[in-house]
C-alpha positions as a Markdown table, in Angstrom:
| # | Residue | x | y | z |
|---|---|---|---|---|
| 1 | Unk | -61.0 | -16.2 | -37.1 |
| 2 | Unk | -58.8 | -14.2 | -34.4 |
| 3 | Unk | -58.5 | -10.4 | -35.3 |
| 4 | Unk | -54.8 | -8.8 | -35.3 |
| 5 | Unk | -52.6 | -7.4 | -32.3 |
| 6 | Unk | -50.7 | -4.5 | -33.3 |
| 7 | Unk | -47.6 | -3.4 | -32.3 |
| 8 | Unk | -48.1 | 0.6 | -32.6 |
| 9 | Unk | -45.1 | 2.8 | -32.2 |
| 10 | Unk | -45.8 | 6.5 | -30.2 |
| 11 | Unk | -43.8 | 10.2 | -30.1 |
| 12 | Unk | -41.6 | 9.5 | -27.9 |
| 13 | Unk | -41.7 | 13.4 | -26.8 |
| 14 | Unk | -42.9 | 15.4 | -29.6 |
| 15 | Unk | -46.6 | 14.5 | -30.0 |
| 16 | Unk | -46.0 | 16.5 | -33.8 |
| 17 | Unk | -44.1 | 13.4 | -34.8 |
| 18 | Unk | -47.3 | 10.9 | -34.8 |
| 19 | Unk | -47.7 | 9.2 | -38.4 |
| 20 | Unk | -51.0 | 8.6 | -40.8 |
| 21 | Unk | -50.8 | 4.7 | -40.4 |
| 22 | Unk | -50.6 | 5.3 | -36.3 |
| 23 | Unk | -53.4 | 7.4 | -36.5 |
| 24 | Unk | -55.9 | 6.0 | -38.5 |
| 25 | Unk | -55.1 | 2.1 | -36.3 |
| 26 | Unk | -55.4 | 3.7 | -33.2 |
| 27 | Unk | -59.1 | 4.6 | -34.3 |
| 28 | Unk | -60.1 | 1.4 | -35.8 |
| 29 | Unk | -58.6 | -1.0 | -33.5 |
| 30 | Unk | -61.3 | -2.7 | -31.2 |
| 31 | Unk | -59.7 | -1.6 | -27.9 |
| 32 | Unk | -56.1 | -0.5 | -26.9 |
| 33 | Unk | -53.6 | -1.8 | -24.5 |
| 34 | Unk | -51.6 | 1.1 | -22.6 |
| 35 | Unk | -48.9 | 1.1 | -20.4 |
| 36 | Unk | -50.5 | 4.0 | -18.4 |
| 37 | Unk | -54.2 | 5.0 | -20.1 |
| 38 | Unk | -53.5 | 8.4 | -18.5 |
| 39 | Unk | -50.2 | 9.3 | -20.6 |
| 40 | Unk | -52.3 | 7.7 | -24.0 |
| 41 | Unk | -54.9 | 9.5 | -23.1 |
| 42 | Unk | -53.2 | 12.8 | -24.1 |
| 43 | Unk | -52.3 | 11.8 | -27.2 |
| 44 | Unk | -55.8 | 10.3 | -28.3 |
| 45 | Unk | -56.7 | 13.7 | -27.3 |
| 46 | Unk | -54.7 | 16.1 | -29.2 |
| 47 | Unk | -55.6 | 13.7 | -32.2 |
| 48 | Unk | -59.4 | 13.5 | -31.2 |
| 49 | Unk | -59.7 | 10.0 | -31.4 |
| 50 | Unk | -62.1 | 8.3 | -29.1 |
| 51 | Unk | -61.9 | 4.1 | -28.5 |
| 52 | Unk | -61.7 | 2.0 | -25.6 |
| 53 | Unk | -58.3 | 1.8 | -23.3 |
| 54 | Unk | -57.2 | -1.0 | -21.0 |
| 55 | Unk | -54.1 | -1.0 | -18.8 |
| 56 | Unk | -51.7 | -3.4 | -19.4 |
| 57 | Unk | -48.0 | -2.3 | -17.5 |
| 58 | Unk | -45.0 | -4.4 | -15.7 |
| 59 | Unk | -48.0 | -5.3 | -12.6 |
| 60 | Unk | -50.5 | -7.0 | -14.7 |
| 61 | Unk | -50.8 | -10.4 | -14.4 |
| 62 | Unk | -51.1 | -13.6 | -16.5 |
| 63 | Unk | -54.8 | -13.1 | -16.0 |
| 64 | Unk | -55.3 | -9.9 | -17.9 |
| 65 | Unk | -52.7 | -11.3 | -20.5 |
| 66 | Unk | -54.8 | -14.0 | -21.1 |
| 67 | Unk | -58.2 | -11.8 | -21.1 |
| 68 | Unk | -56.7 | -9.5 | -23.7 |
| 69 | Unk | -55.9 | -12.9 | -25.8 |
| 70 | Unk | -58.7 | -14.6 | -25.8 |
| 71 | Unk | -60.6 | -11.2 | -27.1 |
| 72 | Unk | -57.9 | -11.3 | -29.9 |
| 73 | Unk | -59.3 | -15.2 | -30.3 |
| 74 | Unk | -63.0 | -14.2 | -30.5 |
| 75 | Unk | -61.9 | -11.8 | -33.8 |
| 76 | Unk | -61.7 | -8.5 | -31.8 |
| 77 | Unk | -58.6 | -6.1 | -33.2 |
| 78 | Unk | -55.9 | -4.6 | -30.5 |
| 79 | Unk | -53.1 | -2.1 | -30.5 |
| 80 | Unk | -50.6 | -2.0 | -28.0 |
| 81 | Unk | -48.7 | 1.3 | -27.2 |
| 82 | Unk | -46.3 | 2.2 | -24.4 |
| 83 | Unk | -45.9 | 5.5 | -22.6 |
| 84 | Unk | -43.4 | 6.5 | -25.6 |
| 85 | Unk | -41.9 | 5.5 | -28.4 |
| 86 | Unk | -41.8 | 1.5 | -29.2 |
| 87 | Unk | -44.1 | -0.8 | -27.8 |
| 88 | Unk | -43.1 | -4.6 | -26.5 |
| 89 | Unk | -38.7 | -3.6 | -26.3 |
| 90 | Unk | -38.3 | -3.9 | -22.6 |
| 91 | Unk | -41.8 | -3.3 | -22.0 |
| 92 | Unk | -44.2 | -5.5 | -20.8 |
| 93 | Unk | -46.2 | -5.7 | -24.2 |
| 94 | Unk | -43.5 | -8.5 | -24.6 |
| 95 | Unk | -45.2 | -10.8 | -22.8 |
| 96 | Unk | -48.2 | -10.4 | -25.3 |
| 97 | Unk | -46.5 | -10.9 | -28.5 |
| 98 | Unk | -45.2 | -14.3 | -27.6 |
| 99 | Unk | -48.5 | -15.2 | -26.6 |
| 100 | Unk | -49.6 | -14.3 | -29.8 |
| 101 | Unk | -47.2 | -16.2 | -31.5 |
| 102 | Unk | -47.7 | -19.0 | -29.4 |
| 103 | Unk | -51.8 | -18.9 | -29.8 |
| 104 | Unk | -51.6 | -18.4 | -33.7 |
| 105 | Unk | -52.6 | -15.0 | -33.7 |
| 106 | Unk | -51.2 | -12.4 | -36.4 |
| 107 | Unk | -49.0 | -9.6 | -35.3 |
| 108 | Unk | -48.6 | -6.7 | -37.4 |
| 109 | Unk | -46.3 | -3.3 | -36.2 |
| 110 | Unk | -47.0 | 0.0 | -37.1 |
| 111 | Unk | -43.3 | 1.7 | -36.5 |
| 112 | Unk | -42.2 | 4.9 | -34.5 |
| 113 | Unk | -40.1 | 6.8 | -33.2 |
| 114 | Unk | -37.5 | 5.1 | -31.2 |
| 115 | Unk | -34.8 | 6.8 | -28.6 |
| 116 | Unk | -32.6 | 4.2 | -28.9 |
| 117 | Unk | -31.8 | 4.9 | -33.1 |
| 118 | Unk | -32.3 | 8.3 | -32.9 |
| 119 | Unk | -29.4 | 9.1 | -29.8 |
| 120 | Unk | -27.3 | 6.2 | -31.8 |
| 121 | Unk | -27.6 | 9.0 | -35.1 |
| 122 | Unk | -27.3 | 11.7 | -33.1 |
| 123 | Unk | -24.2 | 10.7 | -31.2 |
| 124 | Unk | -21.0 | 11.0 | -33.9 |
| 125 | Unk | -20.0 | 7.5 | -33.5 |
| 126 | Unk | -19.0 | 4.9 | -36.1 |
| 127 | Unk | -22.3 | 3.3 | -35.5 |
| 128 | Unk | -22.6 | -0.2 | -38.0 |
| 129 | Unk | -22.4 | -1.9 | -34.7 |
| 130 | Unk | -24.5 | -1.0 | -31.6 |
| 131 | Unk | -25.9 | -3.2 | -28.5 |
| 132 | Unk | -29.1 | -1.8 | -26.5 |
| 133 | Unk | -28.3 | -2.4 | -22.5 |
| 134 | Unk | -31.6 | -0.3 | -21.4 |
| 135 | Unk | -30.9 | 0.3 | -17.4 |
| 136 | Unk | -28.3 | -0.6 | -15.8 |
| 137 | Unk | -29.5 | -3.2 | -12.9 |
| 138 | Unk | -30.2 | -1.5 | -9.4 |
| 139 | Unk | -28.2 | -4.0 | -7.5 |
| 140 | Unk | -24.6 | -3.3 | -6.8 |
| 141 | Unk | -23.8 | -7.0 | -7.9 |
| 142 | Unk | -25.5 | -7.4 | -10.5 |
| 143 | Unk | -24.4 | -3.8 | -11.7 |
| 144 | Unk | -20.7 | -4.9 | -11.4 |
| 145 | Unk | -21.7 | -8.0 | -13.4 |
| 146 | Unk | -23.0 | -6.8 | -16.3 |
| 147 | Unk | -20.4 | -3.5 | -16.7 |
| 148 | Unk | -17.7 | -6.7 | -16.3 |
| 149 | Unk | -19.1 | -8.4 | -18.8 |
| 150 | Unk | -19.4 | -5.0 | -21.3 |
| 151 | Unk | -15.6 | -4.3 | -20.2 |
| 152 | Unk | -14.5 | -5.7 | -23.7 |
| 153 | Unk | -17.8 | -5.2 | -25.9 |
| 154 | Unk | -16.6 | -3.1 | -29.3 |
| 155 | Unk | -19.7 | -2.2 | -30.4 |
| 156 | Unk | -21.5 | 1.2 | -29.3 |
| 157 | Unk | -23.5 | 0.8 | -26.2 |
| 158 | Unk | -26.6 | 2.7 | -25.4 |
| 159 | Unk | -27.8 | 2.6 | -21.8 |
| 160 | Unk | -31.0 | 4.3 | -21.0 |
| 161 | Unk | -30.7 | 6.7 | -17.5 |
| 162 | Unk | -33.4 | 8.3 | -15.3 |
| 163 | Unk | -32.1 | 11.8 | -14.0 |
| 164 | Unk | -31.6 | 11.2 | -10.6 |
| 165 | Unk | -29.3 | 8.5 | -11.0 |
| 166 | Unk | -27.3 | 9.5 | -14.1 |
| 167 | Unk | -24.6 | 10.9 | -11.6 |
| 168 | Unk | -23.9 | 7.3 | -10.2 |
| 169 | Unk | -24.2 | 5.7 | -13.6 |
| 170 | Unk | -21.5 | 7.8 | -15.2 |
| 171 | Unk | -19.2 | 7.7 | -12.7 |
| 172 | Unk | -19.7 | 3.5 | -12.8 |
| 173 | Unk | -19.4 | 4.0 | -16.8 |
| 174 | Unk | -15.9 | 5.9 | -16.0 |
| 175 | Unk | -14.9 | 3.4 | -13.6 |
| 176 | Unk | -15.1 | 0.6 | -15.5 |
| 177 | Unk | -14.2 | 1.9 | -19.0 |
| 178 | Unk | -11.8 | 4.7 | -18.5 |
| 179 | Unk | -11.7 | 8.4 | -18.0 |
| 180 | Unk | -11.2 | 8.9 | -21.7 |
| 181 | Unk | -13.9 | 6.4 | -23.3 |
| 182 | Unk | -16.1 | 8.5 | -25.1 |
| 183 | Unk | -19.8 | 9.4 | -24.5 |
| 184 | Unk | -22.9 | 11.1 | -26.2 |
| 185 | Unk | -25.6 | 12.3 | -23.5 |
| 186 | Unk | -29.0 | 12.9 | -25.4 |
| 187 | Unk | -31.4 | 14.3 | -22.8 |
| 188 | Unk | -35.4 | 15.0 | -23.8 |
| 189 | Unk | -35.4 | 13.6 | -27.4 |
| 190 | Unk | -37.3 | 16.2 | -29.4 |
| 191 | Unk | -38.9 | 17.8 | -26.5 |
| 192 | Unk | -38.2 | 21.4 | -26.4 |
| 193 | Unk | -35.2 | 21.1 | -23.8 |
| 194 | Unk | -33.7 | 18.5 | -26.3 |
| 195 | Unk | -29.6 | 18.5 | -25.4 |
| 196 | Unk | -26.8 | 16.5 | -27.1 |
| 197 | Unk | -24.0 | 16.4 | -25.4 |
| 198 | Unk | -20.8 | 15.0 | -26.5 |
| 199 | Unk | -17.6 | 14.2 | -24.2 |
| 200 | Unk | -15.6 | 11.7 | -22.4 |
| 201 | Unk | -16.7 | 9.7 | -19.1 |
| 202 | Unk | -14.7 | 12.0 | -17.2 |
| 203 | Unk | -16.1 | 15.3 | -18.6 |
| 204 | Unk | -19.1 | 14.2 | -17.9 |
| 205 | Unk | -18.5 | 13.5 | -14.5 |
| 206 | Unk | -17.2 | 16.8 | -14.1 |
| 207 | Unk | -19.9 | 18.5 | -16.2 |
| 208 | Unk | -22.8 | 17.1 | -13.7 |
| 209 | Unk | -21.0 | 17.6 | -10.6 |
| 210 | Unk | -21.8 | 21.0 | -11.3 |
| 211 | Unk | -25.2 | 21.0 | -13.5 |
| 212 | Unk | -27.8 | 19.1 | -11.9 |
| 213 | Unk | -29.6 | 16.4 | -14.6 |
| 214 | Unk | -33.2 | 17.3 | -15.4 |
| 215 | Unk | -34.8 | 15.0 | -18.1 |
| 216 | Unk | -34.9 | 11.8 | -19.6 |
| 217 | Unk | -31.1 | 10.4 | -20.6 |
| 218 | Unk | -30.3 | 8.1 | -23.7 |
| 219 | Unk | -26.2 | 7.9 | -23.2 |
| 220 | Unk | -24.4 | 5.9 | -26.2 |
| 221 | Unk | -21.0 | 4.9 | -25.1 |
| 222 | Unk | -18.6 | 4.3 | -27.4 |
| 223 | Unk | -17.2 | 0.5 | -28.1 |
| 224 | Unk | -14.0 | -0.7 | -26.5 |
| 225 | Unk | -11.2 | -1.9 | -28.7 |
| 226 | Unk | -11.9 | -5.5 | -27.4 |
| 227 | Unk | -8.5 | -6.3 | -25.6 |
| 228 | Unk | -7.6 | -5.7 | -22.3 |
| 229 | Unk | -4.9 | -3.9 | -21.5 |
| 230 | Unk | -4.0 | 0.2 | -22.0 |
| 231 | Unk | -2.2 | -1.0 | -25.6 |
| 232 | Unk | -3.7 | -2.7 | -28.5 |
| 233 | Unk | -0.7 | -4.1 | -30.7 |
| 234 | Unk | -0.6 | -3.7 | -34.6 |
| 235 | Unk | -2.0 | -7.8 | -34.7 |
| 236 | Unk | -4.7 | -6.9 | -32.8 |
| 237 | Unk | -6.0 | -4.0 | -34.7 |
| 238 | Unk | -5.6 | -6.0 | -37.6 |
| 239 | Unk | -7.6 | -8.4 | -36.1 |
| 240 | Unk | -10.2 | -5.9 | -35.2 |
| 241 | Unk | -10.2 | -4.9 | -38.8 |
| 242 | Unk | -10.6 | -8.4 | -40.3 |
| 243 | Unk | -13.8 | -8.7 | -37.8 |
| 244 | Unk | -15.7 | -6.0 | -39.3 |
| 245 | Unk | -14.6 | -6.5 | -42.7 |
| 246 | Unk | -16.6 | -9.8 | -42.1 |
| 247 | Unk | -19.5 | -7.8 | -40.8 |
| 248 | Unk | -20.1 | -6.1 | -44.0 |
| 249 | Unk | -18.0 | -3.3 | -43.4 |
| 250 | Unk | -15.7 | -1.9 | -45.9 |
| 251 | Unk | -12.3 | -2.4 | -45.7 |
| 252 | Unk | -11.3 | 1.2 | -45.5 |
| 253 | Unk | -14.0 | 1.9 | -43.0 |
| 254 | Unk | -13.4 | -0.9 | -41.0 |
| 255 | Unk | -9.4 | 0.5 | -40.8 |
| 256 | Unk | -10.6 | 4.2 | -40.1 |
| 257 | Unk | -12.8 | 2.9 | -37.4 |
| 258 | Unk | -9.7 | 0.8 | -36.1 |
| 259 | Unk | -7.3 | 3.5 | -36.2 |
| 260 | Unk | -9.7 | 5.8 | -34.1 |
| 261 | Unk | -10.1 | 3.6 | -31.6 |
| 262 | Unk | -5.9 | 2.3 | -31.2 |
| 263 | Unk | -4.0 | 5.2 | -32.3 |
| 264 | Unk | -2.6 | 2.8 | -35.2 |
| 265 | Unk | -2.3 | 5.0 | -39.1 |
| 266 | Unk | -5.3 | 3.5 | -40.9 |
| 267 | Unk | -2.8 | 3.1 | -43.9 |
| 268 | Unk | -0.7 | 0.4 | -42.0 |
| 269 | Unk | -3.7 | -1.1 | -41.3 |
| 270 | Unk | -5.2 | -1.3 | -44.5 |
| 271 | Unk | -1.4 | -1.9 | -46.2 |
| 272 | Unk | -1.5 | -4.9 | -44.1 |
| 273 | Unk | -4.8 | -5.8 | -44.5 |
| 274 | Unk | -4.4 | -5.7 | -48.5 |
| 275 | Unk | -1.2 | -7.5 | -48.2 |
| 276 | Unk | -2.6 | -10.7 | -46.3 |
């Protein structure tokens, strides 16, 4: 009988914020995949928990994938954890689950913190909707590309930003969604410099040509109105409306969502909506 992979979520700053459940499987696992063994190793530290650590990170290869597998397949348990916060979401723990799945073997997660929900709560937004873009690609190209293809997304969008490139981000952010598209910078997530900013693209252009970023960046971007053009008609609204109201929203949330976002009173919109 194979033993059980499990997906265990980390502090993503704070190491106060570690759970029971996290704990007591990072003890009783057979051996634990890190990202980097030197980062865990802090943590199992401060907790006093000693067990066996492997590195598993973006350079190993199918070989040590399949090595940790077939220890999963002789019975042996293994938890996987990433530097911070949740394993195997743009992280190379991916790769492992699937071969899980694919080999039969049962995947259990034991959930964290995550910087992704926590700057979506923290940023203000009308957030019922959000899409996760991680980091922006390197290449100018492929950058371009995928800001193109966000140009009319409606839902919040939460990029992920390493401080010495969050100038050139934001100003490609700006450029491609407007001076006055609206933006919540979370820097060090419940470290002790922890910083929520809240602004437009251009402010923030502004506020960093003058303070130079230090920290980790989670930036939630509010969503587009979904038309292009500088002036979204009362028929689109409407539109926009009748979209989230099939979401799940409410109807008077999905208008006072609208109406933020166009300018248009939410009592035309919901008079109109009501009316249909």
């Amino acid at each position: 009988m194979s033993g059980i992979f499990y997906i265990i979520g980390t502090p993503i700053g704070n190491l106060e914020d570690i759970t029971m459940r996290q704990l007591d499987t990072l003890r009783n696992v057979d051996f634990i995949c890190a990202e980097d063994t030197r980062v865990t190793l802090k943590l199992l530290n401060r907790c006093n928990i000693k067990n066996h650590m492997i590195s598993f990170h973006e350079h190993s290869s199918k070989a040590d994938a399949q090595r940790i597998i077939d220890r999963l397949l002789c019975g042996e348990s293994c938890g996987i954890v990433t530097d911070a916060g949740m394993p195997c979401i743009s992280d190379p723990g991916e790769v492992l689950v699937r071969m899980c799945a694919e080999n039969g073997i049962e995947t259990k997660v034991v959930p964290g913190p995550s910087a992704v929900v926590s700057a979506v709560a923290l940023s203000g937004f009308f957030a019922k909707r959000f899409t996760f873009e991680g980091f922006l690609p390197v290449q100018k190209k492929e950058r371009a590309e995928r800001l193109e293809m966000l140009k009319n997304e409606t839902a919040l969008m939460v990029f992920y930003e390493a401080p010495h490139k969050l100038k050139g981000t934001i100003s490609d952010l700006m450029d491609n969604f407007g001076f006055d598209r609206k933006i919540t910078i979370c820097r060090e997530l419940t470290k002790v410099h922890e910083e929520t900013l809240r602004m437009t693209l251009g402010d923030a252009c502004e506020y960093y040509a003058e303070h130079e970023p230090k920290g980790e960046f989670v930036l939630v971007v509010q969503g587009g109105s979904g038309v292009s053009g500088e002036k979204v008609t009362a028929a689109q609204a409407l539109e926009q409306v009748r979209r989230l109201v099939e979401l799940g929203e409410r109807p008077v949330d999905a208008c006072k969502a609208v109406a933020k976002e166009t300018g248009i009173k939410k009592s035309e919109l919901y008079s109109a909506f009501c009316t249909e």
